[in-house]
Steps between C-alpha positions, in 0.01 A plus 500: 500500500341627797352875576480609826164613647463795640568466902318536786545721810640185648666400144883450392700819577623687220857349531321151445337607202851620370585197621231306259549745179839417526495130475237467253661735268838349516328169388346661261791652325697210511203312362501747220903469438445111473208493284725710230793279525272161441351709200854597382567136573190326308608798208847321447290206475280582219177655689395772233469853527125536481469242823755686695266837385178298662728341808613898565111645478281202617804432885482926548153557464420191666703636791319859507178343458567288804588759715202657390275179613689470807452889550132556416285675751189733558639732736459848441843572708722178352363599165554842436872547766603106549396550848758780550753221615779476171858572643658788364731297284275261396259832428779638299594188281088547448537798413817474230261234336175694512754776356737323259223468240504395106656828449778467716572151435434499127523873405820672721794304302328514172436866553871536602592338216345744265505811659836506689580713760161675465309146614663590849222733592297182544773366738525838697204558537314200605761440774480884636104469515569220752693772703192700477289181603715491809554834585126709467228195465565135634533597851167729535254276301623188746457723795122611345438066495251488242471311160583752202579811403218665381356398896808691644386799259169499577551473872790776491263739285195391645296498175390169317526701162858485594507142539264459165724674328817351649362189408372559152878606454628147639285307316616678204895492510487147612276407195777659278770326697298162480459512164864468453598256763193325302703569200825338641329147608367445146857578328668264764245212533465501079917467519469207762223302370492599115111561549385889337568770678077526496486207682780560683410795671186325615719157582725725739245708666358193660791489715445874601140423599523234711735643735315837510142377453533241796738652754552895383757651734592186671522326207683765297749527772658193559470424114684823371778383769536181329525673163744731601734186594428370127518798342814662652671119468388509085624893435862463668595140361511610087644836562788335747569202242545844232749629724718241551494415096600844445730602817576220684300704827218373628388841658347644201458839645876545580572480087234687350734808444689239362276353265405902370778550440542228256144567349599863414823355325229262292244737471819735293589220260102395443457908404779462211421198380408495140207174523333715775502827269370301222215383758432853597473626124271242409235594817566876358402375133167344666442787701504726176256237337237528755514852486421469124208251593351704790439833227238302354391239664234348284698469195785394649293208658374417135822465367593251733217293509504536124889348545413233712202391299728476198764287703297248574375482156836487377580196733179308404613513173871416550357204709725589743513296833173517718694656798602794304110550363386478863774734622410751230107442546573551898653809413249662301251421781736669733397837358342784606098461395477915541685768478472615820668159621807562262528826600499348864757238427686670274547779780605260733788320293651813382473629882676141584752518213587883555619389854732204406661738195763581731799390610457217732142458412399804702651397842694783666879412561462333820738766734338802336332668806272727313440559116617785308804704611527777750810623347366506155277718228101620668334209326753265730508690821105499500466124412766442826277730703174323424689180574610559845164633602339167390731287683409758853118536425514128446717399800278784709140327362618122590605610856186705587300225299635228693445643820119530378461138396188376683584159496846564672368700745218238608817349605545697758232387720612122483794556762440446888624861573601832365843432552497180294381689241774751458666180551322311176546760298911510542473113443326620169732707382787199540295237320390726237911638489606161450260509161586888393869484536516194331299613180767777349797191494235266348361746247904578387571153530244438269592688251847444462392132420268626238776726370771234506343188435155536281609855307700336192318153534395354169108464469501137459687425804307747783391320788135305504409755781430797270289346296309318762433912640382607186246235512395612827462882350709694251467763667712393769798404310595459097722459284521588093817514257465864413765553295467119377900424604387172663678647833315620789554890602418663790280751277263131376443410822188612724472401845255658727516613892291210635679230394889546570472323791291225448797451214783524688565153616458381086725794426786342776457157343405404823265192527123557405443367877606851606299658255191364653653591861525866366170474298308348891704773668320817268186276539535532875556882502223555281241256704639678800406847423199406334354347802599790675326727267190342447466431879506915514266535246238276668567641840439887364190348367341291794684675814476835397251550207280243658489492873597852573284680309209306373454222736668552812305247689646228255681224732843407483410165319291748249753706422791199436231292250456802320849579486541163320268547289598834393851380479460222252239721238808780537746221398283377186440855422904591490606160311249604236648777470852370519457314225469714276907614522420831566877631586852404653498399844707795659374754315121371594611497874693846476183661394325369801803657766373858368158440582584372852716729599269817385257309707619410778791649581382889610197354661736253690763724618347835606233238672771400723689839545312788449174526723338797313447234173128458540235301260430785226886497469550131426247470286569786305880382527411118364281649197761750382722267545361241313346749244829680396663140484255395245491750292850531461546160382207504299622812316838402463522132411472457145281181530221622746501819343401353110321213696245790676525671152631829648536828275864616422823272627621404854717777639702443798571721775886570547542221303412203752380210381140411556632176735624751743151693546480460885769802488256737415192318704666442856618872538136644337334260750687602783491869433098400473490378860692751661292837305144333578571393843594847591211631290262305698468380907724337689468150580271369770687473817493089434673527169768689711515277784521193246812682328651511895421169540659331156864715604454394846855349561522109559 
C-alpha cells in the first residue's frame, strides 16, 4: 500500500489525491474481505484457533506498521498536521478511528448491557460533543493554522503560562486516556495470541509505536483510516449475523424495540423464578458471613487458617488423591497473610456479592429509564431524582469533554481549509453514528442470547469460550454453581463491561474466524486512538513545553527527534502502568472527559467569542477548573478517597456520581474566566485582533 506525499505547488490537485485515496483504499478493503474468507476457508479446513489469533495480529499490525515505514518523516509540518492536505472525509474516517477507542469498541455494548437505558448517556453524549466540535471549535483553530491547542491558547491569550498550563492539562488527560487504550491492546492481543496480558500489552504497543514514532501525524493519519475500514467491517458483521438469528432483519437498528421488548418479557419470568431466588439467598447468606468476619478481623482470619490447616491434615491422612492435597494446600496459601489484607478482600467480596444479591444479578430491567419511582413513597421519588440527574450531568460532561479532547482537536489543523473542517467533522459524526447506533441493538441482542440460550445450561455442557475467559482474568467473566443445582442462573454468572463484545461472535456460534475479525477490529480502535494520544502527549511536550518556552531557537528537525523520543518514554511509562489493571476501560476514559472539558472547554470558547477574556482569566479559569474537578472526585469516589486516606466518608454533591465531576468544574471554570477578566485589564489590542481574525468568515 502506497501513502501519498505531501504535494507540491505544482503537485496533484486535490481531486487527484481523492482520486489516489480512493483507489488504494478500495484495494485495501477488499484485500481485507478476502483475507477473512481464506481464513474462514483454511478454518473449515482444520487451521486452529490460536494460528488464526497470530494470522489476525501479525497481517494488521504488519499493515499499520507499513504505513508507518512508508509514512516516516522529519518534518515539523507533515509531522505534527499531515501536511494540512487529508480530505475532509478521509479526515473524518481519521477522526471516527482516533475517536472510536477501546472504550467505545469494547466498553459501549458491554456497558449497555449492564446498565440499560442509563448506558445511553455515553451514546448521547459523545455524538452531541461532535456537534459542539463542529459548531464553536473546528472551524477557528483551522483558520488560526497552527499545530495544537495549547498554541491556539497561548497565542489567543498571549501568555505562555497559558500555554504551560494548557499543556500540562493535555499531557495529563491523554495519559489517563492512554492508559486505557493501553489497557485495551493487552486484553485483545492476550485473546488473539494466548500470550499474558503483561506481555501482551507490551506485544501490541509495538504496533502503536511504529506508526507514531516514525511518521506521527502522517503516519497516524492514513493508518487510523485503514483501521476504521477494519474496525467498522469487524463491529457490524457479529451484531448483523445476531439479528438475522433472532428476527430474520438484517438492519439491527430497525428491531431493537423489538428485541426490548422481548428482554423485559424474560427479564419478568427470570425475577420469579425459584433457581434464581435460591441464587440470590445464598449471595445474601455470604454477605451476612462477611459481615460476621469483618467485626473482628484477626480472629476471624485465625479460624480459617486454623480450618484450612486442619483440612489438609485431614487429607494427608486419608491419603486422599494428590490433586485434592494440592488444591487444599493452594488454598491455604491463597489467604490473607494480615489482617489488614482480609479486611481488604473481605470488603471487596461482600461489596461484589451485595451487588449480584438481587434480582437479575444487579442489572436494572433493561427499559427502566431511571431507578426508583417518581410516583412512589420519598425514599423512591429521591432515588428517581438522583437517577435522572446522573444520566444529564453525565450526557452534559461527555459532550463538553469531547469537545475538549486535545487529540481530536489536533485534527483540526490536518484539513486543507476551514471549510473542510466543518466538513471532517460532519463525516465524523457519520462514521462514529454507524458505531453508536449500532451498539444499543448489539448490547440487547446480546443479552437475549445469554438469557435464552446459556441461563438454564447445565455446567458440564457451557461452551469452551467461558472458560478459556476466565483463564484470561476472572475478573472479566465467571461462573460458580451457587446454589449447587448443576444449572446455570443468571444470578452465577459474572460477566464484566469489557468483554461483551469481544464475546459476541462465540456467543452467536459464529465461527472463531469472526471472533478474531472482531477481536483485530477492537485492536484497531484501540491502536488508533492510542497513536493519536500519545502523538498529543509528545507534541505538548516538544512543541509547546519545549520550543515555545524553553528553547525557542530549537529547529524543526530538533523539535520532531525530541518528539520521538518523548513519545516512546511516555508509551513505556503508560504500559507500565497499564499493566497493572488499574480499572474498566470506559470508566478510566470517562474520568478523563471531565478533566478535558473543565480544561479546555471555557478557555476555548470565550477565546473565540468573547474579546474581554484576557490571560489572568484563563488561567484562573483552567486552575479552578481543574481544581474543583479534582477534588470532587477525590472526595467522592470511594476508592481515591480510602486510597489518599481521607478523614470521614465521600459525600456527594446533589447526589452525582464522582464520574460526572466536569459538571461542577466546567461552570466554576468558566464563571473563573469571566469574574477575573473583568477584575483585571483588557486584552492587548493583538489578543483582540486575533479573536477578529479566527471568526473572520471564509
Amino acid at each position: 500500500m502506497s501513502i501519498p506525499t505531501a504535494p507540491s505547488a505544482t503537485a496533484t490537485p486535490a481531486t487527484g489525491l481523492k482520486a489516489r485515496l480512493n483507489r488504494i483504499y478500495a484495494w485495501y478493503t477488499l484485500g481485507f474481505v478476502l483475507f477473512v474468507l481464506l481464513l474462514a476457508l483454511l478454518e473449515r479446513l482444520g487451521l486452529s484457533k490460536s494460528w488464526i489469533g497470530f494470522s489476525f495480529l501479525f497481517a494488521t499490525v504488519g499493515v499499520y506498521a507499513g504505513i508507518g515505514v512508508l509514512s516516516r518523516t522529519t518534518d515539523a509540518t507533515e509531522y505534527y498536521v499531515a501536511g494540512r492536505r487529508v480530505p475532509a472525509f478521509y479526515n473524518g474516517m481519521a477522526t471516527g478511528a482516533d475517536w472510536m477507542s477501546a472504550a467505545s469498541f469494547i466498553g459501549m455494548a458491554g456497558t449497555l448491557y449492564l446498565s440499560g437505558y442509563s448506558g445511553l448517556a455515553f451514546v448521547l453524549g459523545w455524538t452531541g460533543g461532535f456537534c459542539l466540535v463542529a459548531l464553536c471549535l473546528a472551524p477557528y483553530l483551522r483558520r488560526f493554522g497552527q499545530f495544537t491547542v495549547p498554541d491556539f491558547l497561548g497565542e489567543r491569550y498571549g501568555s505562555n503560562a497559558v500555554r504551560l498550563i494548557a499543556a500540562l492539562s493535555a499531557i495529563g488527560v491523554s495519559f489517563i486516556y492512554v492508559v486505557a487504550q493501553i489497557y485495551g491492546i493487552g486484553l485483545i492481543t492476550t485473546r488473539l495470541s494466548g500470550l499474558t496480558f503483561e506481555i501482551g500489552v507490551f506485544v501490541g504497543l509495538g504496533g502503536v509505536l511504529v506508526c507514531s514514532f516514525l511518521g506521527g501525524m502522517r503516519a497516524v493519519t492514513w493508518t487510523q483510516v485503514a483501521q476504521y475500514i477494519i474496525l467498522i467491517i469487524a463491529y457490524l458483521v457479529p451484531v448483523i449475523w445476531l439479528s438475522v438469528k433472532q428476527t430474520g432483519v438484517p438492519v439491527p437498528q430497525a428491531v431493537y424495540g423489538y428485541q426490548v421488548q422481548k428482554i423485559s418479557e424474560r427479564e419478568r419470568e427470570l425475577v420469579s423464578d425459584p433457581a434464581e431466588q435460591q441464587v440470590i439467598q445464598v449471595l445474601r447468606e455470604r454477605v451476612q458471613a462477611y459481615e460476621r468476619k469483618l467485626r473482628d478481623v484477626p480472629a476471624a482470619l485465625a479460624r480459617e487458617r486454623a480450618e484450612a490447616l486442619r483440612h489438609v491434615a485431614r487429607l494427608k491422612v486419608e491419603d486422599a488423591p494428590l490433586a485434592q492435597i494440592q488444591a487444599a494446600e493452594k488454598r491455604l496459601a491463597a489467604l490473607p497473610k494480615t489482617p489488614a489484607e482480609a479486611r481488604e478482600l473481605w470488603l471487596r467480596l461482600m461489596a461484589a456479592d451485595e451487588a449480584r444479591a438481587r434480582p437479575l444479578a444487579g442489572m436494572p430491567p433493561h427499559a427502566q429509564a431511571f431507578a426508583g419511582d417518581p410516583a412512589g413513597d420519598a425514599q423512591q421519588v429521591q432515588l428517581f431524582d438522583e437517577s435522572r440527574r446522573n444520566f444529564l450531568a453525565l450526557v452534559f460532561c461527555l459532550m463538553v469533554g469531547t469537545a475538549g479532547l486535545p487529540h481530536i482537536l489536533n485534527r483540526c489543523y490536518t484539513t486543507p481549509s476551514v471549510r473542510e473542517a466543518r466538513e471532517s467533522v460532519g463525516w465524523s459524526l457519520l462514521f462514529i453514528g454507524l458505531l453508536y447506533f449500532t451498539a444499543p441493538a448489539l448490547a440487547v441482542m446480546v443479552k437475549f442470547e445469554v438469557f435464552n440460550t446459556l441461563v438454564g445450561t447445565p455446567f458440564d455442557q457451557l461452551p469452551g469460550w467461558i472458560a478459556q475467559w476466565g483463564k484470561v482474568d476472572p475478573g472479566l467473566l465467571s461462573v460458580s454453581d451457587i446454589n449447587r443445582d448443576g444449572i446455570l442462573q443468571l444470578g452465577e454468572m459474572y460477566i464484566g463491561s469489557d468483554i461483551v463484545m469481544l464475546v459476541t461472535p462465540e456467543l452467536a456460534g459464529l465461527p472463531y474466524v469472526v471472533s478474531g475479525m472482531v477481536a483485530a477490529g477492537g485492536l484497531a480502535a484501540a491502536l488508533s486512538t492510542a497513536d493519536g494520544l500519545l502523538l498529543t502527549i509528545s507534541s505538548a511536550l516538544a512543541h509547546d513545553v519545549y520550543h515555545r518556552i524553553i528553547n525557542p531557537r530549537a529547529s524543526a528537525t530538533q523539535r520532531v527527534m525530541i518528539s520521538k523520543t518523548l513519545l516512546l518514554l511516555t508509551a513505556l511509562a503508560a504500559a507500565a502502568v497499564a499493566a497493572q489493571k488499574p480499572a474498566d476501560i470506559l470508566l478510566l476514559v470517562s474520568a478523563a472527559f471531565s478533566f478535558a472539558g473543565a480544561a479546555f472547554v471555557p478557555a476555548l470558547v470565550l477565546g473565540v467569542f468573547w474579546k474581554r477574556a484576557n490571560r489572568w482569566g484563563a488561567m484562573a479559569g483552567m486552575l479552578v477548573g481543574l481544581g474543583v474537578t479534582a477534588y470532587y472526585m477525590i472526595t467522592a469516589h470511594p476508592w481515591l478517597h480510602a486510597a489518599l486516606k481521607l478523614p470521614g466518608v465521600p459525600e456527594l454533591w446533589w447526589g452525582i456520581q464522582p464520574i460526572s465531576a466536569g459538571v461542577f468544574g466546567v461552570p466554576a471554570g468558566a464563571a473563573a474566566i469571566v469574574i477575573v477578566s473583568l477584575l483585571s485589564p483588557a486584552p492587548r489590542r493583538a489578543q483582540q485582533e486575533f479573536v477578529d481574525a479566527v471568526r473572520m468568515p471564509p
